[in-house]
C-alpha positions as CSV (number, residue, x, y, z in Angstrom):
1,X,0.0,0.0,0.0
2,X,2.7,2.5,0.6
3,X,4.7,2.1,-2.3
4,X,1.1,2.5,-4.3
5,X,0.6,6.0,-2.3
6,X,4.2,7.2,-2.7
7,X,4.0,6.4,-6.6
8,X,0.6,8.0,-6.7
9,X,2.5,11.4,-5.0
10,X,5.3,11.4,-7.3
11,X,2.7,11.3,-10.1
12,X,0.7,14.2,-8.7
13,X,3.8,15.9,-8.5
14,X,4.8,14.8,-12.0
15,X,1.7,16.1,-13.7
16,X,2.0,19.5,-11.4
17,X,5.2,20.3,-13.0
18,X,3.8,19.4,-16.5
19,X,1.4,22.2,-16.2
20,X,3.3,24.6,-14.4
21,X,5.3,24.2,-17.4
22,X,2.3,24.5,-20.1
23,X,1.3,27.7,-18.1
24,X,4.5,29.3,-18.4
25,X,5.2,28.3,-22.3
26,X,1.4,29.7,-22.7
27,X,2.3,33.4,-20.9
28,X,5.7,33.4,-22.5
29,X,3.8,32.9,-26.0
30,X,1.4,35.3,-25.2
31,X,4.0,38.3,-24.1
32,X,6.4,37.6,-27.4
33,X,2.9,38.0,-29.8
34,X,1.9,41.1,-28.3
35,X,5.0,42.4,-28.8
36,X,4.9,41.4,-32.4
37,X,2.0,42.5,-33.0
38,X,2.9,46.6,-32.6
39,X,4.6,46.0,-36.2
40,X,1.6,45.3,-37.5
41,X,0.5,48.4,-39.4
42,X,-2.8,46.8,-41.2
43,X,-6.1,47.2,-38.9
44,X,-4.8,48.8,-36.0
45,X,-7.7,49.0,-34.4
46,X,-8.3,44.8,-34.8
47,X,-4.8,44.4,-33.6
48,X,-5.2,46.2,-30.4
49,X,-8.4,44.5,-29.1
50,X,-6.4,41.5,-30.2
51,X,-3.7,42.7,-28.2
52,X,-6.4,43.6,-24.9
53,X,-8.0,40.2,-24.9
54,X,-4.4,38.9,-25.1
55,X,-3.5,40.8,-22.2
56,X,-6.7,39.9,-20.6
57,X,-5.6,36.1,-20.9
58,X,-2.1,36.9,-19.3
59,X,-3.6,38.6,-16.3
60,X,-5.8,35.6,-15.6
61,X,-3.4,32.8,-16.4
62,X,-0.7,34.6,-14.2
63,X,-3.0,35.2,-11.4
64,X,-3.5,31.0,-11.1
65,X,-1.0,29.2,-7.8
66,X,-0.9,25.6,-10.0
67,X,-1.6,22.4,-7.5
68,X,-1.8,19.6,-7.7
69,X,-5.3,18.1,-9.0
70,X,-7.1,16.6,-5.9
71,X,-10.4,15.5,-8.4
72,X,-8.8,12.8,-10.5
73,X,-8.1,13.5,-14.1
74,X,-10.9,16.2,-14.8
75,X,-9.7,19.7,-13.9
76,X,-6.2,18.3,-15.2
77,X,-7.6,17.9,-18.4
78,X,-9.5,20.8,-18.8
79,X,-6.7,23.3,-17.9
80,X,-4.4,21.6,-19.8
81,X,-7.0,21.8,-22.8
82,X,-6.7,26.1,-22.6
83,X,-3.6,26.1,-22.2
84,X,-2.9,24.2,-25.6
85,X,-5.6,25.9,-27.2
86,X,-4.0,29.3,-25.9
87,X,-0.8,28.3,-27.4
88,X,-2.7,27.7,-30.8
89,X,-4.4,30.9,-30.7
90,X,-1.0,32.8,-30.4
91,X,0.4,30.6,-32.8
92,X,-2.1,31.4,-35.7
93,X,-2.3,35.4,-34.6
94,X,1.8,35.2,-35.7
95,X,0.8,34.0,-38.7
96,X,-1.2,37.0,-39.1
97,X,1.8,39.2,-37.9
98,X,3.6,39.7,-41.5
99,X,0.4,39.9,-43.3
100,X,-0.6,42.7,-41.7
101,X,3.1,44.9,-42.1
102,X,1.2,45.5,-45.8
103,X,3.9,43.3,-47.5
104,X,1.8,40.8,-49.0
105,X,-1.8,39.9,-48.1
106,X,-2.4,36.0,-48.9
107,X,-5.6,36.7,-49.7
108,X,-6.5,40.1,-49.9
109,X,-7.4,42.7,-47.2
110,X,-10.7,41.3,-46.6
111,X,-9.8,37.8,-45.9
112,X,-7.0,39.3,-43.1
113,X,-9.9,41.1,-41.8
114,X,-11.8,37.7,-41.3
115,X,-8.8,35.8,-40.2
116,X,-8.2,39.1,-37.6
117,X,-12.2,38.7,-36.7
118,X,-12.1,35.4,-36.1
119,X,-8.6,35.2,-33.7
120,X,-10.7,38.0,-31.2
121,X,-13.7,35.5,-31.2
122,X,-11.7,32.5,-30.2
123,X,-9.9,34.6,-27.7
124,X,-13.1,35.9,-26.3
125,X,-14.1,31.8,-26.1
126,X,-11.0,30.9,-24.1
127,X,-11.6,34.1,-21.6
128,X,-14.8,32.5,-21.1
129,X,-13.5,29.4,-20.5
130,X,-11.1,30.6,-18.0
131,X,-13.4,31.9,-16.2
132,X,-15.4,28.8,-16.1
133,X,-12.6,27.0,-14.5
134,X,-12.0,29.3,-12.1
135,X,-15.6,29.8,-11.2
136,X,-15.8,26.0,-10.5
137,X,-13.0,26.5,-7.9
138,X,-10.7,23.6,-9.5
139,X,-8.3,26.2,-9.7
140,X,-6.5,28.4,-6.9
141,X,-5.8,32.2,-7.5
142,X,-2.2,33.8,-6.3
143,X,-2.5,36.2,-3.8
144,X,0.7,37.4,-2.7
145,X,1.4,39.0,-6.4
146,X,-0.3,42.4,-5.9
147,X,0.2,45.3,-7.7
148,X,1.1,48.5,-5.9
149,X,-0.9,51.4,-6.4
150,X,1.3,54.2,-8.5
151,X,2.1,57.3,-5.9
152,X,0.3,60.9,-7.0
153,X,1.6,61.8,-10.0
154,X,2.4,59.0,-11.5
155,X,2.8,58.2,-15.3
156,X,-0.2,57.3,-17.3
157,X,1.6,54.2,-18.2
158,X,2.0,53.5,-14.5
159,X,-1.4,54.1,-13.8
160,X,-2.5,52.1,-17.3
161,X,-0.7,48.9,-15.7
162,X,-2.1,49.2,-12.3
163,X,-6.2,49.7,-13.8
164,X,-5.9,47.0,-15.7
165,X,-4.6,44.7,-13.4
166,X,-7.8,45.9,-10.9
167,X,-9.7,45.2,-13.9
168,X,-8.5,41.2,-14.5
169,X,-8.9,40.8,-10.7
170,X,-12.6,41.7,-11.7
171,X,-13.0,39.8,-14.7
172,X,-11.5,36.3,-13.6
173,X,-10.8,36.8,-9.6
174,X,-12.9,35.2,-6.3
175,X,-15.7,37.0,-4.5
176,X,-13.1,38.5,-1.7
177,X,-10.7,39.4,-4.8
178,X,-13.6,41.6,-6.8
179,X,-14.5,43.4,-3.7
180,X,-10.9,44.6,-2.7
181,X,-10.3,45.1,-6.3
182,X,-13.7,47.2,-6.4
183,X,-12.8,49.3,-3.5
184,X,-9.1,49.6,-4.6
185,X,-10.2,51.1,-8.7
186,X,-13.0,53.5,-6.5
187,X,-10.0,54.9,-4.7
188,X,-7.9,55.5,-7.8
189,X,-11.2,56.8,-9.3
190,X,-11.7,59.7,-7.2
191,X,-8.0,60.5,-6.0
192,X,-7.0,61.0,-9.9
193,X,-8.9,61.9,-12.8
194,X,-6.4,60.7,-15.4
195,X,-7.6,57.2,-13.8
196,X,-11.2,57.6,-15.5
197,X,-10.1,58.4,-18.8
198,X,-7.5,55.8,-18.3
199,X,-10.9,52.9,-17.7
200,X,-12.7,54.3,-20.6
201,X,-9.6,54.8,-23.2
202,X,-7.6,51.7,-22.0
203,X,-9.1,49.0,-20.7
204,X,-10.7,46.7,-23.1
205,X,-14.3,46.6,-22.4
206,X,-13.6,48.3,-19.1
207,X,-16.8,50.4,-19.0
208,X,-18.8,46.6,-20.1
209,X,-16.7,44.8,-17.2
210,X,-18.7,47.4,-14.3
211,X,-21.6,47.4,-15.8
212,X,-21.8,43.8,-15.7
213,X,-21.1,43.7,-12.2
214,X,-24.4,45.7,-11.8
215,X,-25.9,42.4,-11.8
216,X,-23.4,40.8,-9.3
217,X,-25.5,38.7,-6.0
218,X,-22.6,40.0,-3.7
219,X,-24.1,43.6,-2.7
220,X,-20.3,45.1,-2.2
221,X,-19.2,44.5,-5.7
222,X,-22.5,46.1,-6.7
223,X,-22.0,48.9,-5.0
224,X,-18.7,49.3,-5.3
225,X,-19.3,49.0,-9.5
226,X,-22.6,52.1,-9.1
227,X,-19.6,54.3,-7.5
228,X,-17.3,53.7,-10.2
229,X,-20.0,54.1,-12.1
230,X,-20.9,57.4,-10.9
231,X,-17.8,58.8,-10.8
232,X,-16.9,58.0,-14.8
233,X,-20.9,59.8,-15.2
234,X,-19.8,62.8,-13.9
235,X,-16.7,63.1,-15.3
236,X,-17.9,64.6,-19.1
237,X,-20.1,64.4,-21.6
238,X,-17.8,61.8,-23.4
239,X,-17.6,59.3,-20.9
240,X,-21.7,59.3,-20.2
241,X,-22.2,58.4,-23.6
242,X,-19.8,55.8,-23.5
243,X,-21.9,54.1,-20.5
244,X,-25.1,55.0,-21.8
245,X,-24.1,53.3,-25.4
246,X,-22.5,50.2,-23.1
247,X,-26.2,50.0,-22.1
248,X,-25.7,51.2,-18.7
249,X,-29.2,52.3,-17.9
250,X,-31.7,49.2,-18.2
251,X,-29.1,47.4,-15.4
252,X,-29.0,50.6,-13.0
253,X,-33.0,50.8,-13.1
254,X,-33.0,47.1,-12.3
255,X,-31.3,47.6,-9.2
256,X,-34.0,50.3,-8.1
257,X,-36.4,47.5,-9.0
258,X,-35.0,44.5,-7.4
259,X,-34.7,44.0,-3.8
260,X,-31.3,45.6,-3.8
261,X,-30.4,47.2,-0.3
262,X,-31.1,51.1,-0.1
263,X,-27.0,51.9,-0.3
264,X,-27.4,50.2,-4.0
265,X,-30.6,52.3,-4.8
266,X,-29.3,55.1,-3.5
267,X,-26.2,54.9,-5.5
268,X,-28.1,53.9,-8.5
269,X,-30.5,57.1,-8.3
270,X,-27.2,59.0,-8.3
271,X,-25.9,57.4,-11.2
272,X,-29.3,58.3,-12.9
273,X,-28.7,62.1,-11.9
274,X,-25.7,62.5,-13.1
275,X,-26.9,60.4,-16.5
276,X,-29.8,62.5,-17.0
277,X,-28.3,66.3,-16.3
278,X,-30.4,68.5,-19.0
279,X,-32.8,66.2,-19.3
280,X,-30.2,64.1,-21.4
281,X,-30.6,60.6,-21.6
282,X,-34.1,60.9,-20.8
283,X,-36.2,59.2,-23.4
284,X,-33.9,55.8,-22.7
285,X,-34.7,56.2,-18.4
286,X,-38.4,56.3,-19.4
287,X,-38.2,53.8,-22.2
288,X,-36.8,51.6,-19.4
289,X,-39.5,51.7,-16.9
290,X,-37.4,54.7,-14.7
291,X,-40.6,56.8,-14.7
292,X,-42.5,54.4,-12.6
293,X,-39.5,53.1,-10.5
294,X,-38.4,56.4,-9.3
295,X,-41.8,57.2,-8.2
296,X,-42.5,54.0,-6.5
297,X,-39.7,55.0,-4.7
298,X,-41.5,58.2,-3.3
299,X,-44.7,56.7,-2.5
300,X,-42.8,54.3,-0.1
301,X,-40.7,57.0,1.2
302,X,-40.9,55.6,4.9
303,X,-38.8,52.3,3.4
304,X,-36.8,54.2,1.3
305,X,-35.5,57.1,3.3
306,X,-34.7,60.4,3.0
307,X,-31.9,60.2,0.9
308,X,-33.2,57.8,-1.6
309,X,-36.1,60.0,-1.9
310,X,-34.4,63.2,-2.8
311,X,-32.0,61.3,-5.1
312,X,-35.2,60.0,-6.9
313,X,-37.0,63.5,-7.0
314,X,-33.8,65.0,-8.5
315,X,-33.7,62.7,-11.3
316,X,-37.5,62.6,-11.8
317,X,-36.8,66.8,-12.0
318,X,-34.6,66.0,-14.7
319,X,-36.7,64.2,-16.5
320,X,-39.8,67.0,-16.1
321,X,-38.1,68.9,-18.7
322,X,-39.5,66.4,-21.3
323,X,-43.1,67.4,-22.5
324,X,-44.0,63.6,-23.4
325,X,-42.5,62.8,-19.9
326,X,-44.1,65.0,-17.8
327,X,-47.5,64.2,-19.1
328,X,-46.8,60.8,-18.5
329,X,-45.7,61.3,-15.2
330,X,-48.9,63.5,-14.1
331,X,-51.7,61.5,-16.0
332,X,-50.2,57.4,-15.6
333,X,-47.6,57.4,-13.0
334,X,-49.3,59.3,-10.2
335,X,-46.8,61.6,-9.5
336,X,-48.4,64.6,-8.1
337,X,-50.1,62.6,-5.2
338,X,-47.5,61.1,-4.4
339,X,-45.6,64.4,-4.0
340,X,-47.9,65.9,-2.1
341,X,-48.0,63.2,0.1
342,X,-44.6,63.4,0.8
343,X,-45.3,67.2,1.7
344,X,-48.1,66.6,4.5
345,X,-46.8,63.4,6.2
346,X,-43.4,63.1,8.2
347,X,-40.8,62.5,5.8
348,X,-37.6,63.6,6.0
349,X,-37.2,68.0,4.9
350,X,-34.4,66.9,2.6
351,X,-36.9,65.2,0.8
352,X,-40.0,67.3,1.6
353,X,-37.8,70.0,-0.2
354,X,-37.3,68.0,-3.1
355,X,-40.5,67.4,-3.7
356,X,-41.3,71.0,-3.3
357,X,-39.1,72.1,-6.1
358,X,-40.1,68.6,-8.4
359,X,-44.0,70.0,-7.7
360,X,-43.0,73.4,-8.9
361,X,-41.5,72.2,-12.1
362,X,-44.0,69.8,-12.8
363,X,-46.7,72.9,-12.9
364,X,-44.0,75.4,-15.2
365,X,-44.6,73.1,-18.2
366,X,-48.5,73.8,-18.9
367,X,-51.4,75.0,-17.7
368,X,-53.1,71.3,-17.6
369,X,-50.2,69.8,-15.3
370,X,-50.3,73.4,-13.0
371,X,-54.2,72.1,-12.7
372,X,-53.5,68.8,-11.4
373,X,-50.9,70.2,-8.8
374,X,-53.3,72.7,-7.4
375,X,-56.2,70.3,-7.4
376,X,-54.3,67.8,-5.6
377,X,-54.3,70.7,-2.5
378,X,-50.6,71.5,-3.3
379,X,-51.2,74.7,-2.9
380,X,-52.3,74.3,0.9
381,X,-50.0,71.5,1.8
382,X,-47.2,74.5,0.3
383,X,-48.6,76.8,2.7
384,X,-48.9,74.6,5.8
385,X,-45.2,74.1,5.5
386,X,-45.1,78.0,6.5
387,X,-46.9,77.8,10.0
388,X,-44.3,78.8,12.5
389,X,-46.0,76.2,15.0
390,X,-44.3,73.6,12.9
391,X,-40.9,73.1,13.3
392,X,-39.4,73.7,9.8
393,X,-35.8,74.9,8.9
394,X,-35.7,78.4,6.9
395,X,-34.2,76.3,4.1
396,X,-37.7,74.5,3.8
397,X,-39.7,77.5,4.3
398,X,-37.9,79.2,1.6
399,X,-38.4,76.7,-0.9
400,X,-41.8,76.6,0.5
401,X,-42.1,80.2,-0.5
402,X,-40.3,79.6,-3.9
403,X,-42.8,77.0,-5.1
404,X,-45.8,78.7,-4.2
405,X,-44.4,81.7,-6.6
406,X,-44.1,79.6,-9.4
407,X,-47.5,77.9,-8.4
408,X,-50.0,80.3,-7.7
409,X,-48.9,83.4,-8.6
410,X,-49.7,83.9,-12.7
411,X,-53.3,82.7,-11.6
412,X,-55.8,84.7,-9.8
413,X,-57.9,81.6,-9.0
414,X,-54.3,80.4,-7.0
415,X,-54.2,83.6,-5.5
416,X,-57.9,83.1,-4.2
417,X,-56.7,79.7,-2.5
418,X,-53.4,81.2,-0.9
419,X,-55.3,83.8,0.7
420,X,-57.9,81.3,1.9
421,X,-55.3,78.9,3.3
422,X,-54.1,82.2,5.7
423,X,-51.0,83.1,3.4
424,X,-50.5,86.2,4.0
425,X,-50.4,85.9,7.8
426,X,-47.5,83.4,7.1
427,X,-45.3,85.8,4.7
428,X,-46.4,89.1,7.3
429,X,-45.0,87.0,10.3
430,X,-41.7,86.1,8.5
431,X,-41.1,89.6,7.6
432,X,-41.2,90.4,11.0
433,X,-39.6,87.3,12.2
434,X,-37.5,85.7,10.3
435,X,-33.5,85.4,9.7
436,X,-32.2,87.5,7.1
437,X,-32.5,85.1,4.5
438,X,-36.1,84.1,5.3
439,X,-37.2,87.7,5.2
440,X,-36.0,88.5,2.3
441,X,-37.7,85.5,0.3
442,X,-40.9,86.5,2.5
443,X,-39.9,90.1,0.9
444,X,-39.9,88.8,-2.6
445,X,-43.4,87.6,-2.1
446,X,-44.8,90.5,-1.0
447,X,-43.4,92.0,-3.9
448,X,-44.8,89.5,-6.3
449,X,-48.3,89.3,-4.6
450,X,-48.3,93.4,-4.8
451,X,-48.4,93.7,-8.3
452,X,-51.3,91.0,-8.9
453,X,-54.5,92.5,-8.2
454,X,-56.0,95.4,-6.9
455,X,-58.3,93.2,-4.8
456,X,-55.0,91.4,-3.4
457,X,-53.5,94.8,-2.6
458,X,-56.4,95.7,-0.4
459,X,-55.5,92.3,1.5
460,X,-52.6,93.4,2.3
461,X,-53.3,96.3,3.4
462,X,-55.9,95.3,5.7
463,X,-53.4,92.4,7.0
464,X,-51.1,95.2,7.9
465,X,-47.9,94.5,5.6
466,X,-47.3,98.7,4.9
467,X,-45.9,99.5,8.0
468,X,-43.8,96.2,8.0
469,X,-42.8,97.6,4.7
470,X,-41.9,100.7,5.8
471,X,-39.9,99.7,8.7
472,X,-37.8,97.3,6.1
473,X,-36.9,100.0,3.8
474,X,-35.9,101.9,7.3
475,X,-33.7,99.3,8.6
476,X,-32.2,97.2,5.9
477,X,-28.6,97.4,4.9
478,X,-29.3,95.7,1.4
479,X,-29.7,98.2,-1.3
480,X,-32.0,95.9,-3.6
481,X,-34.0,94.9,-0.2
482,X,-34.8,98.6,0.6
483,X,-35.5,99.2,-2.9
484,X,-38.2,95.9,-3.1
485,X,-39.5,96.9,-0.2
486,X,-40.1,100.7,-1.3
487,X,-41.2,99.3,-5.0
488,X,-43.8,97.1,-2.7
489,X,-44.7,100.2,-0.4
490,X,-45.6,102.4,-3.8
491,X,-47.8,99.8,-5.1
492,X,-49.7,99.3,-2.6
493,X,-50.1,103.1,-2.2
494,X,-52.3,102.9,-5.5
495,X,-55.1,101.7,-3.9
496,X,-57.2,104.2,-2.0
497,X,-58.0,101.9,0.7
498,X,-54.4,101.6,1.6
499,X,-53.5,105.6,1.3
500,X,-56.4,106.3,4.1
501,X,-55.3,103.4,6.3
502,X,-51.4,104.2,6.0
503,X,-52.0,108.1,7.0
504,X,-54.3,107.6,10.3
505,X,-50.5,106.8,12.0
506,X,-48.5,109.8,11.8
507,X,-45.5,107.9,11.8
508,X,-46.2,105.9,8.9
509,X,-45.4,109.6,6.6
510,X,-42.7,111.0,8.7
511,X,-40.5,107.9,9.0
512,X,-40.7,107.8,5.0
513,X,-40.2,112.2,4.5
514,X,-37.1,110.9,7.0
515,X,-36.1,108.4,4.5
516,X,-35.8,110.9,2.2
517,X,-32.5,113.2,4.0
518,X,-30.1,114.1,1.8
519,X,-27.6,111.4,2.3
520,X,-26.8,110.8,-1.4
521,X,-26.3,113.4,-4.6
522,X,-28.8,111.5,-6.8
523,X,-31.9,109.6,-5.4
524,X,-31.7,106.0,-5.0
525,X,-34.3,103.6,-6.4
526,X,-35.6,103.1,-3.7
527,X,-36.2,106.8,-2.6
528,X,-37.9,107.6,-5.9
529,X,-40.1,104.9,-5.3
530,X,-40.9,106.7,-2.2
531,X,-41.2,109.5,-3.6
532,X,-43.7,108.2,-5.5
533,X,-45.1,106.8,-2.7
534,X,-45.7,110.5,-1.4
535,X,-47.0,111.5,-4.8
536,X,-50.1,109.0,-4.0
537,X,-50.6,110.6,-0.5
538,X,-50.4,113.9,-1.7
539,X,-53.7,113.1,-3.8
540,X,-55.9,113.6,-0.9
541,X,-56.0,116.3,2.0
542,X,-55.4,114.1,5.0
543,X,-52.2,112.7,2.8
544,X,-51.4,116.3,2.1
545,X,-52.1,117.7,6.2
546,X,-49.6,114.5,7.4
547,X,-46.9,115.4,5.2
548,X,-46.6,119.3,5.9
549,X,-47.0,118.6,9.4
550,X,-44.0,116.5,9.8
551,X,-41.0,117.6,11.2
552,X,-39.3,116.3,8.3
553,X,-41.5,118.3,5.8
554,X,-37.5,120.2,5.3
555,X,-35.9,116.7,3.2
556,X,-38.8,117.3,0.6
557,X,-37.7,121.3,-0.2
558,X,-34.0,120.2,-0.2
559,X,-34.9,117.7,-2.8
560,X,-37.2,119.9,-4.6
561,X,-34.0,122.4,-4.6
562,X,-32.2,119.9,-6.7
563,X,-34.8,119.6,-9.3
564,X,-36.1,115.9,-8.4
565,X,-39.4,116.3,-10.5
566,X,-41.5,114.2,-7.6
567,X,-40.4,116.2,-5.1
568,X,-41.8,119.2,-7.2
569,X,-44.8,117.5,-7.8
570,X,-45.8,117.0,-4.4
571,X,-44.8,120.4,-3.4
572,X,-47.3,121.7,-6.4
573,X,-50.2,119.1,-5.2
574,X,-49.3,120.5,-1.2
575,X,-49.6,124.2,-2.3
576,X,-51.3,127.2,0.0
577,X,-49.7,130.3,1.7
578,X,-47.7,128.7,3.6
579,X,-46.0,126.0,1.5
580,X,-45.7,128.8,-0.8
581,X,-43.7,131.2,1.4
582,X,-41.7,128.3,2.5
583,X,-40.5,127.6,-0.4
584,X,-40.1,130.5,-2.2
585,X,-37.7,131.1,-5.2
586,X,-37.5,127.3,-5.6
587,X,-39.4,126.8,-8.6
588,X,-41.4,129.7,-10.8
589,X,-45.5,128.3,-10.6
């Protein structure tokens, strides 16, 4: 019995050598053709995927620790079948060598085009096969051969060598080999941008090799592949059509599909962002089911989270831009209720503020969509996100404010509903109260809202924004604040309502003739529209009786000295005795 084991041994160590042998013949081969073949001056292009999938080979091959065959005959066999076939494939690519320097053609230029085409096929057949045999775990992969990363600033070549071996560790290596090889091109990817061009330009099939892992069962890969991914995407416009053309999109909206964790769906909404920047790509996202994927993902916004959510809303914003899309979204995916939904229940402010702005732009493209939005109470919902009693940041009331612009305010019937849902309480308490920032989109509001309708003025008015108004333009530092402000203040001053209501405080016209001092050589905009603000009040005689009986009365004759043609106008409508002897000599009646 022992001398059978000890002759089996001495076999098995027989046959180990045999192939460690084979293998090194078959990488020597392969290293002396692809040096060949850069003489090669027919079909460069042929030659150098030849060349990739030849390199491709090496890098597997060389990554295989050869041991002896612990199944019998079988894996024996079936390595030592590639290996010879390897060898034949290098041997008839030599043959191909001379034919292509343009010295003779045995055959023509189409027939070396065939005999080209058909030596990438048979390569592509033995990478497959390779990867069979590893998958099946007969064979077992080196580890301590590892390929330093280049330092910063390395060569291109440098980094060339080091990509590519990431990328055969990819193609060919184990399930613990693809993830540090994931995580180790994701590093290179965002520490050096020559990296990116270096996957697209250099690696054969590189961009093919991560979208294929899109599909991989181990979650790390895939996510490690969506931030490679995402990095290429937004790296230019080049490189996102090279991944939308390697058919990048129809995997990513799988994974949003699929039961894929929320770090892969989140990562895969980013991808989509980036993909589908000015509404580009946008037609293939929908024609891929993206449409209804990324809204599911709203309506289910508890299991999603807040992130995923507003990663969804910004590609779904991207996609608004689209008239086919849009409609598609409003009338069969469901959108809007879904948004508004996300507005009135808990959900995180990132995303509340996403769908704000997604809202918004849904209702900019026509009148039909705006109509669904309001219908759907978005115009409340925008409104209740306003009420101090609920803590919201500024941020969110801002964009709050924002939408409700673009909403409600071309539309007198929208105007009707704000005013009903206790709007302009909200925008009169956050021009009293809030930060700097608040108050001024609060400001902007105003503004808007002032120039609507008459009857909207007069709701103002009685709501008490003119000595809010006032006070702004008094203690602002911003010049275009204090000139919005007085612009507001003026407008307002053309209803009749609002002149009778402003005079019956005495401070209302003496703070503003106080605004007027002579503190610059030429009015600002802002004081001329307080001038005309005056030239309103002067219309009637309690306007008229405030203003000569301020203390102040003396800014107006200085300004009137200058020739500022309001100021004269309102010194005409004030007239009398008095007014006359005061300022006398100033102008000729």
């Amino acid at each position: 019995m022992g001398e059978f084991a000890a002759a089996g041994e001495a076999g098995g160590q027989e046959a180990e050598q045999d192939e460690q042998g084979r293998l090194a013949t078959a990488l020597d081969a392969i290293n002396s053709l692809i040096s060949a073949s850069f003489s090669a001056s027919l079909f460069p292009l042929k030659w150098q995927l030849i060349r990739d999938r030849f390199n491709r080979l090496h890098a597997g091959l060389a990554d295989i620790t050869v041991i002896a065959a612990s199944d019998g005959q079988e894996r024996h066999e079936a390595f030592d079948g590639l290996l010879r076939d390897v060898v034949d494939a290098v041997r008839k690519a030599r043959e191909l060598v001379p034919r292509s320097q343009g010295r003779h053609y045995g055959g023509g230029k189409l027939r070396l085009r065939s005999d080209l085409d058909v030596v990438a096929s048979t390569l592509d057949t033995h990478l497959a096969r390779l990867d069979e045999i590893c998958a099946s775990g007969s064979l077992t992969r080196a580890r301590a051969l590892v390929v330093p990363r280049p330092c910063a600033g390395a060569s291109r070549e440098d980094l060339r060598f080091y990509v590519r071996d990431l990328f055969a560790r990819l193609r060919v290596g184990g399930a613990e080999m693809r993830r540090e090889a994931a995580a180790a091109l994701n590093e290179v990817l965002r520490d050096d941008d020559k990296s990116v061009r270096v996957v697209v330009s250099d690696v054969a099939d590189g961009i093919g090799v991560l979208i294929g892992l899109l599909e991989s069962p181990d979650a790390c890969v895939q996510e490690e592949a969506l931030d490679a991914i995402s990095v290429i995407a937004g790296y230019d416009a080049s490189c996102k059509g090279d991944l939308v053309s390697g058919g990048v999109i129809a995997p990513v909206i799988r994974v949003l599909n699929t039961g894929a964790g929320t770090a892969a769906k989140e990562r895969a909404a980013r991808v989509l962002s980036k993909l589908t920047e000015n509404a580009d790509n946008a037609w293939a996202v929908a024609a891929h089911g993206g449409v209804t994927a990324l809204v599911n993902i709203c309506s289910d916004h508890r299991a999603s989270g807040g992130e995923l959510v507003c990663a969804a809303c910004r590609v779904l914003r991207s996609l608004v831009g689209v008239q086919e899309i849009r409609k598609y979204m409003v009338a069969d995916a469901g959108a809007v209720p879904v948004l508004v939904s996300l507005l009135q229940g808990p959900a995180d402010e990132g995303a509340q503020i996403q769908a704000m702005e997604l809202l918004a732009a849904i209702a900019s493209g026509d009148s039909s969509s705006r109509e669904v939005v309001l219908q759907e109470g978005t115009a409340e919902s925008l409104v209740r996100a306003l009420d101090p009693g609920i803590p919201r940041s500024s941020k969110t009331r801002e964009v709050a404010l924002r939408a409700i612009d673009a909403l409600c305010f071309s539309s007198p019937d929208s105007i009707d509903r704000l005013i009903g849902a206790v709007f302009l309480n909200r925008v009169l308490f956050f021009l009293r109260n809030g930060d700097t920032t608040l108050q001024h989109s609060a400001l902007k509001a105003a503004h808007r809202l002032c120039h609507v309708s008459e009857e909207t003025k007069k709701a103002m008015g009685d709501a008490g924004f003119m000595p809010e108004l006032v006070g702004i333009v008094q203690a602002a530092k911003s010049l275009e604040t204090r000139e919005m402000a007085a612009e507001a203040l003026c407008a307002m001053m053309s209803v009749h309502r609002n002149r009778k209501r402003f005079v019956q405080d005495d401070r209302n016209v003496a703070q503003i003739l106080q605004l007027l001092g002579p503190d610059e050589e030429k009015p600002s905009p802002a004081k001329r529209f307080l001038l005309s603000t005056l030239v309103h009040l002067a219309d009637s005689n309690s306007g008229r009786r405030k203003i000569m009986s301020s203390e102040h009365v003396r800014n107006l004759e200085k300004l009137a000295e200058t020739n500022v043609t309001d100021a004269k106008k309102i010194v005409k409508k004030l007239g009398g005795s008095k007014l006359r002897n005061m300022f006398h000599g100033i102008w000729s009646l």
